[in-house]
C-alpha positions as CSV (number, residue, x, y, z in Angstrom):
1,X,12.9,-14.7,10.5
2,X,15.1,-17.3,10.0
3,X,14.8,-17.2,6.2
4,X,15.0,-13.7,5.8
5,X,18.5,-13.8,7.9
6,X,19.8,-16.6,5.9
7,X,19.2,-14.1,2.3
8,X,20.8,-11.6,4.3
9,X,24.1,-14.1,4.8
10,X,23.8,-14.6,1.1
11,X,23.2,-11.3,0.0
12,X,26.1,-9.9,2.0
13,X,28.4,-12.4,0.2
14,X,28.0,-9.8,-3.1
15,X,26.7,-6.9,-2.3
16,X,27.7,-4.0,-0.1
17,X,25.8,-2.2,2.3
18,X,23.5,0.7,0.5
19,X,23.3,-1.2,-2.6
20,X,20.3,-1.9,-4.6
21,X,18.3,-5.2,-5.4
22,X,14.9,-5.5,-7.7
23,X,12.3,-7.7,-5.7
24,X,10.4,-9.3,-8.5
25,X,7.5,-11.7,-6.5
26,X,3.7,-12.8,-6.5
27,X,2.2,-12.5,-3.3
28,X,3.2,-15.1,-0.5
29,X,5.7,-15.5,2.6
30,X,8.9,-15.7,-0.7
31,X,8.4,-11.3,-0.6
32,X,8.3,-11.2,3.1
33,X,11.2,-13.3,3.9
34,X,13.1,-11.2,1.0
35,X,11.8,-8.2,1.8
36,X,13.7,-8.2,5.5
37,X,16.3,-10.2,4.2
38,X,17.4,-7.1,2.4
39,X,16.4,-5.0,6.1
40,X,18.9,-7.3,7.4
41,X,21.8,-7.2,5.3
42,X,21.3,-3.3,5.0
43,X,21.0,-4.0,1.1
44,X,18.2,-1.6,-0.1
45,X,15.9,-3.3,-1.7
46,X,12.9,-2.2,-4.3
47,X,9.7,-3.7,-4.3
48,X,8.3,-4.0,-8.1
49,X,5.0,-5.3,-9.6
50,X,5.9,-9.6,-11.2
51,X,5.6,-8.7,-14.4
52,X,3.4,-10.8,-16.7
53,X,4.9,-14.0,-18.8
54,X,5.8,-13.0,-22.8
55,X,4.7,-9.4,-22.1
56,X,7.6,-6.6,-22.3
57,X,9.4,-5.7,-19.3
58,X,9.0,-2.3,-19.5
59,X,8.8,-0.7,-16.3
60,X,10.9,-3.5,-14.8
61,X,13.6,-1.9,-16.9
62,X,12.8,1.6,-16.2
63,X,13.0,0.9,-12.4
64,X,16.0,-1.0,-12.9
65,X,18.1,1.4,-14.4
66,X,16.8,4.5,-12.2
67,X,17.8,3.1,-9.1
68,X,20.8,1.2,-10.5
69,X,20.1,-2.2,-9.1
70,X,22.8,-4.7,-9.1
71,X,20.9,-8.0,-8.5
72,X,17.1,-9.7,-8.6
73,X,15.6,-11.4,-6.0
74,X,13.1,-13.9,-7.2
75,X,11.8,-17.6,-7.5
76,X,12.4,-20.1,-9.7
77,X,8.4,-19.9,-11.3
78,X,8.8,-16.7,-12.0
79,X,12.3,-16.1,-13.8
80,X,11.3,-19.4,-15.3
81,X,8.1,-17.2,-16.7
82,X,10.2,-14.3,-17.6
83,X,13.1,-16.1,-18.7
84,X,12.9,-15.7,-22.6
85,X,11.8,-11.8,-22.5
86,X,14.8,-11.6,-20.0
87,X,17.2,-12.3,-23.2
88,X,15.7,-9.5,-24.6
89,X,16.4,-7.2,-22.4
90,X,20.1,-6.6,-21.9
91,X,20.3,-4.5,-19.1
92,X,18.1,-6.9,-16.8
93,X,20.2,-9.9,-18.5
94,X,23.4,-8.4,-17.7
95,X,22.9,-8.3,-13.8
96,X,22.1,-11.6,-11.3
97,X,19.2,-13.3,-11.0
98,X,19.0,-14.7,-7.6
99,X,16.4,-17.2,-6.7
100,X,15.5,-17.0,-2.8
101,X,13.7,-20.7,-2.7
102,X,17.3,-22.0,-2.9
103,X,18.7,-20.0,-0.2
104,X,19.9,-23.0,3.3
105,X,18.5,-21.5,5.9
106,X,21.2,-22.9,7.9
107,X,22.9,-19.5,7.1
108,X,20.7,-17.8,9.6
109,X,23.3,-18.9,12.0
110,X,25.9,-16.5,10.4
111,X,24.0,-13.4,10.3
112,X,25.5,-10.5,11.9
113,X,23.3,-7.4,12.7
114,X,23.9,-4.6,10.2
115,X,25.3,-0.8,11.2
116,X,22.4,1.1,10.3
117,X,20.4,4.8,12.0
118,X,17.6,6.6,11.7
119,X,18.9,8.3,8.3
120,X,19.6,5.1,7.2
121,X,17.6,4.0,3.3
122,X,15.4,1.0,4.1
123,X,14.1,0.9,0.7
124,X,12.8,2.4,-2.3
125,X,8.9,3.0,-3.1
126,X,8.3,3.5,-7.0
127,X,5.2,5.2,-7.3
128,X,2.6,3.6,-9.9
129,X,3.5,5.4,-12.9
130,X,0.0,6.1,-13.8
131,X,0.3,9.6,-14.3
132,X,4.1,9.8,-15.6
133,X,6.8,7.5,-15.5
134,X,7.5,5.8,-11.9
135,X,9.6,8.0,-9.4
136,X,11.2,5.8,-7.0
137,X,11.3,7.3,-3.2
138,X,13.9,6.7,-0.6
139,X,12.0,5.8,2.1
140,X,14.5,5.8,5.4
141,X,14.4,4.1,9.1
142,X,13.3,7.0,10.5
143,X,10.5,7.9,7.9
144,X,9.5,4.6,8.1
145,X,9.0,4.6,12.1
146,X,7.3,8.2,11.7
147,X,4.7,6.5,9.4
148,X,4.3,3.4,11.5
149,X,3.3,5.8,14.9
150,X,1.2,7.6,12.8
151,X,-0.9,5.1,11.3
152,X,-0.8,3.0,14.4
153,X,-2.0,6.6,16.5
154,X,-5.2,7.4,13.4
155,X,-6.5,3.9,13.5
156,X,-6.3,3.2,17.2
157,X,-4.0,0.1,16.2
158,X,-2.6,-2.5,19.0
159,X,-1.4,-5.8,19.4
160,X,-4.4,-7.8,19.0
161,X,-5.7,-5.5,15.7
162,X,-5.6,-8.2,12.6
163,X,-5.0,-7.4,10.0
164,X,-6.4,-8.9,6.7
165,X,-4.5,-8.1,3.2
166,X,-4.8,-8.6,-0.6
167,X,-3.2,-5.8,-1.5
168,X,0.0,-6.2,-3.7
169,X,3.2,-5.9,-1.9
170,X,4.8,-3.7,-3.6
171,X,2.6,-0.9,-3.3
172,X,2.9,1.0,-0.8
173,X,-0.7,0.6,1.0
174,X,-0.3,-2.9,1.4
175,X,3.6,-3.3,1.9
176,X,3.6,-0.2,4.7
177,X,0.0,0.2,5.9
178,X,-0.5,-3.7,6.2
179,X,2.5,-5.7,6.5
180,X,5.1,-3.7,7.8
181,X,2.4,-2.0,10.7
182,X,1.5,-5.5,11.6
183,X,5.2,-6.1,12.2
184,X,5.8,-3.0,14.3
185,X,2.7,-3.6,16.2
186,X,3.4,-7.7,16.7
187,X,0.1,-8.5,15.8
188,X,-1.4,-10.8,13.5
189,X,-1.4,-10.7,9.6
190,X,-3.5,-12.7,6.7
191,X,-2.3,-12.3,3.4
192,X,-4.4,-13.6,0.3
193,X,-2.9,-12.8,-3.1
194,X,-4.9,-9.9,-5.1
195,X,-5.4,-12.5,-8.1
196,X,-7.8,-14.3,-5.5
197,X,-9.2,-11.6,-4.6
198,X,-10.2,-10.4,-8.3
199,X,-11.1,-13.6,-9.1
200,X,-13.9,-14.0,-6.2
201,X,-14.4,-10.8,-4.2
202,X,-16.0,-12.6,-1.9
203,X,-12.9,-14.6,-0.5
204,X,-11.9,-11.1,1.0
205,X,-15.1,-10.5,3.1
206,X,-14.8,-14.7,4.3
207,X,-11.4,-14.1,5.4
208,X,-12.1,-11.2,7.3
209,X,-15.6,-13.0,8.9
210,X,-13.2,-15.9,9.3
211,X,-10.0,-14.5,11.1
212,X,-12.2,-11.8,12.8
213,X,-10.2,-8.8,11.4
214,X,-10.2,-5.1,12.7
215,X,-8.4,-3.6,9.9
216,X,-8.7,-4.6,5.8
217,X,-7.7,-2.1,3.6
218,X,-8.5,-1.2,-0.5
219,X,-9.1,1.0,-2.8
220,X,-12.4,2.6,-3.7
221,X,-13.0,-0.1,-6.7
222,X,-13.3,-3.2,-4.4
223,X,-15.8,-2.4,-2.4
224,X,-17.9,-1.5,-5.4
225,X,-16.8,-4.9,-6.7
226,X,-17.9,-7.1,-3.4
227,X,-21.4,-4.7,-4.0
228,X,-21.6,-5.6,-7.5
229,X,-20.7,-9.8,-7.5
230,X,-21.9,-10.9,-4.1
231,X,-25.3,-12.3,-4.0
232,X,-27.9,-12.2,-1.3
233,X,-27.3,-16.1,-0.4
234,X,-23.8,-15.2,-0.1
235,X,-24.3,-12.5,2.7
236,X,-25.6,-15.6,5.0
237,X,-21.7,-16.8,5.1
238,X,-20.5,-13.8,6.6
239,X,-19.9,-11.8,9.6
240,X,-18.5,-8.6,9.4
241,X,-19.2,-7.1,12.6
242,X,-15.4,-7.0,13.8
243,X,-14.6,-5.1,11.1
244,X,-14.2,-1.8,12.5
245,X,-11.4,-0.1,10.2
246,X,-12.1,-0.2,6.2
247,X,-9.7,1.7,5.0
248,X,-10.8,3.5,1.9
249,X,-7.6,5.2,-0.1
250,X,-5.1,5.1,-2.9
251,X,-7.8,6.6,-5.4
252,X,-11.0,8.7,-5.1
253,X,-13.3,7.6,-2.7
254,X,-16.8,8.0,-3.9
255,X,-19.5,8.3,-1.0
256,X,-22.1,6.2,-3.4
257,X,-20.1,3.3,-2.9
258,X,-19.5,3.9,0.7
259,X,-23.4,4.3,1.5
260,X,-24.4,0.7,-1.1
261,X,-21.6,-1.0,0.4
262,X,-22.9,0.1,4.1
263,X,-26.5,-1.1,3.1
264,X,-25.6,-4.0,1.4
265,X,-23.9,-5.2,4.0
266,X,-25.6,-4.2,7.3
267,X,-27.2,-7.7,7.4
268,X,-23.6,-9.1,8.3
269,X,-22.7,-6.3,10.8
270,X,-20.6,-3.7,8.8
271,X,-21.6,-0.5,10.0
272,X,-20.8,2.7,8.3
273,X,-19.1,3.9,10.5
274,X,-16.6,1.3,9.9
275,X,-15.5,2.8,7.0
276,X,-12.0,5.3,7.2
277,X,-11.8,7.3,4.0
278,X,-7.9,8.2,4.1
279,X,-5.1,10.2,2.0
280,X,-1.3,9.3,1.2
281,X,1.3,8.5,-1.2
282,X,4.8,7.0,-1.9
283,X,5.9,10.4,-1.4
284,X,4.9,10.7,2.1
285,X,6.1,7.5,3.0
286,X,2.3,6.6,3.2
287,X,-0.4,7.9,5.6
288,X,-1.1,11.6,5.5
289,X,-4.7,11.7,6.9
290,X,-7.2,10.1,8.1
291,X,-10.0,10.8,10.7
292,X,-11.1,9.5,13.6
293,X,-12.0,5.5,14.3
294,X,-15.6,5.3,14.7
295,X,-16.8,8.5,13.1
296,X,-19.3,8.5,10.3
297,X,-17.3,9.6,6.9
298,X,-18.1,13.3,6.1
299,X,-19.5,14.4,2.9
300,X,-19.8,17.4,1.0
301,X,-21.8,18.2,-1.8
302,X,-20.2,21.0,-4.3
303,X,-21.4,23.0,-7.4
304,X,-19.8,21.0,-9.9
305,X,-19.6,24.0,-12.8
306,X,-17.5,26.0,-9.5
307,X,-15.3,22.9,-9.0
308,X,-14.6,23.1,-12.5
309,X,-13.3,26.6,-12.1
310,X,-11.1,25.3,-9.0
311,X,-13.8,27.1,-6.4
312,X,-15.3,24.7,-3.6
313,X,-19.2,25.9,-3.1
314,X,-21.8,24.1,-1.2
315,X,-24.6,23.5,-3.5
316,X,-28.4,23.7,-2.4
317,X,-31.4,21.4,-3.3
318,X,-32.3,24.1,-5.9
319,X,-29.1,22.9,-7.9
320,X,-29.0,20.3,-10.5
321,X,-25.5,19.6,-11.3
322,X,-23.7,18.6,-8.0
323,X,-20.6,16.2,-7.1
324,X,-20.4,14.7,-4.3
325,X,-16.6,14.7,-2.6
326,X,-15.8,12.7,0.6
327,X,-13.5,13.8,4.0
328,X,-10.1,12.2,3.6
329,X,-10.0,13.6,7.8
330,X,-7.0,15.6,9.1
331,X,-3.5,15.7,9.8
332,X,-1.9,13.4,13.0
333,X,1.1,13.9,15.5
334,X,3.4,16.6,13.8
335,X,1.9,16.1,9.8
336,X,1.2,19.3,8.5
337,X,-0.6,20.1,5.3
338,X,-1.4,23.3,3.3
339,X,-3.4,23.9,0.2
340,X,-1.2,26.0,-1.7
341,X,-1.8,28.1,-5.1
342,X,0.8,26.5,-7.2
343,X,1.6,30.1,-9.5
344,X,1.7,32.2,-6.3
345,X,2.7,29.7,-3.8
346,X,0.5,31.4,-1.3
347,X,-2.2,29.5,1.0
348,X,-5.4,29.0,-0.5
349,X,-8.8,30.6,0.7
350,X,-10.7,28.0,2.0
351,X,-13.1,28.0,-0.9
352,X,-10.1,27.7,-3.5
353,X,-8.6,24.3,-5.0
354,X,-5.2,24.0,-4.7
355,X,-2.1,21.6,-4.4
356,X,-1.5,19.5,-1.4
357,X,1.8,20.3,0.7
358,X,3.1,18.2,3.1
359,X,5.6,18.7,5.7
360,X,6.9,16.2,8.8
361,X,9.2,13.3,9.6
């Protein structure tokens, strides 16, 4: 707290309120404290991936110029790894480099509380840029707020839910669903870089044995990885039966890996039932839906040559070629969503594919 108000006295020496800043960080406290620096100065500030040393910065550019930052917020390691393709680059050499880790955080004692309301920007949230160049979303106090009930509401969240984290901070799932919601609930938070999770899966699962977490959150890959790289001596070192929330989002959830990752590790006492296959996006601020704590994840089987013609039919035992799609739940508070024929605009039958629409705070 006291760091992030003394980058807020700094920040305010340069740059007015509304204003927008690049956060360019590996994982670790440096984001946090820089992230709410920028809350508290009432800069905006947008949350980008570190990019890699001698690699192009590409999409560090892109978001750069889209939301016309003015200034970067790093360390010292990283500009110093960036720092010869940032000569190459002239519009990310042309604005200021600011390194955090420099900061006295005897400023703190200067801050002054920002004027800010509900309609307020709090940051930007680029979107991943896998299927066409990143879109950057305002996300505002109020939306934030929204999102933060809404999550905190699905998963039956309180004070003493810990969390445990690898995700990357600036994505969304991780920043909002993870660090942010432990900060509106005032509960506690572990954060391990995603680098050390890749590296050894199984440093997620001992964390979460460790600190006794409720909630842990990833995408659909890592739980195939922890099936695939864990060994059966390995299972002996953990225990898993706090861990009553395992968020499943941010890309197709497959029920395959659901039910191995459930077998594999019943011994250390996840139950399936722990698992919460979810939906959202930048977009939305985050959380659209989600079901209920505690309930077994619903599966369908389809006719996969119907799917393929945008038609949802249950498929028998007689049928050979079948796909297998999992429940993502149902809407929360005042969420609404329609699947909507995007040539007519009209509401789909229920056995049609369509877009998702989403309305609400």
């Amino acid at each position: 707290d006291l760091k992030a108000r003394s980058i807020a006295v700094h920040l305010k020496r340069t740059i007015k309120s509304g204003e927008r800043v690049l956060l360019v960080y590996h994982a670790g406290v440096e984001f946090v404290t820089a992230f709410f620096g920028c809350l508290y100065a009432g800069v905006i500030a947008v949350p980008v991936n570190p990019p890699r040393p001698r690699r192009p910065l590409t999409r560090l550019e892109s978001v750069a110029v889209d939301a016309d930052v003015c200034a970067v917020l790093s360390t010292g390691s990283v500009m110093a790894d960036v720092e010869k393709v940032i000569k190459k680059t002239p519009r990310l050499e042309a604005i200021e480099w600011i390194d955090t880790d420099k900061i006295e955080i005897n400023l703190a004692e200067k801050w002054q509380k920002p004027l800010i309301g509900s309609e307020t920007i709090a940051f930007f949230q680029y979107t991943s840029g896998s299927t066409s160049v990143p879109k950057g979303v305002m996300v505002s106090h109020e939306n934030l707020l929204h999102n933060q009930y809404l999550i905190k509401t699905a998963y039956n969240n309180t004070e003493n839910s810990v969390h445990v984290c690898w995700l990357p901070m600036f994505h969304d799932m991780g920043l909002i669903g993870n660090l942010i919601q432990c900060v509106y609930l005032g509960t506690h938070c572990v954060l391990m870089s995603p680098a050390a999770f890749l590296q050894k899966p199984l440093r997620w699962l001992k964390a979460i044995s460790k600190y006794r977490a409720r909630n842990s959150s990833a995408p659909n890959f890592a739980y195939e990885l922890c099936v695939k790289t864990i060994n059966d001596e390995q299972l002996k070192e953990l225990d898993l039966s706090s861990w009553s929330v395992a968020s499943n989002g941010a890309e197709p959830v497959r029920y395959d890996t659901i039910s191995k990752f459930s077998d594999k590790f019943s011994t250390c006492g996840f139950k399936l039932e722990a698992f919460y296959p979810c939906y959202g996006l930048a977009e939305s601020t985050l959380f659209v839906t989600g079901g209920k704590v505690a309930d077994k994840p619903l599966r369908l089987d389809l006719k996969a040559e119907q799917l393929e013609q945008n038609r949802a039919i249950a498929a028998s035992e007689k049928d050979t070629a079948v796909l297998t799609v999992v429940g993502c739940g149902h809407t929360w508070v005042d969420q609404k969503v329609e699947i909507v024929d995007p040539e007519t605009f009209k509401k789909c039958e229920p056995d049609r594919v369509g877009e998702i629409w989403i309305e609400g705070s």
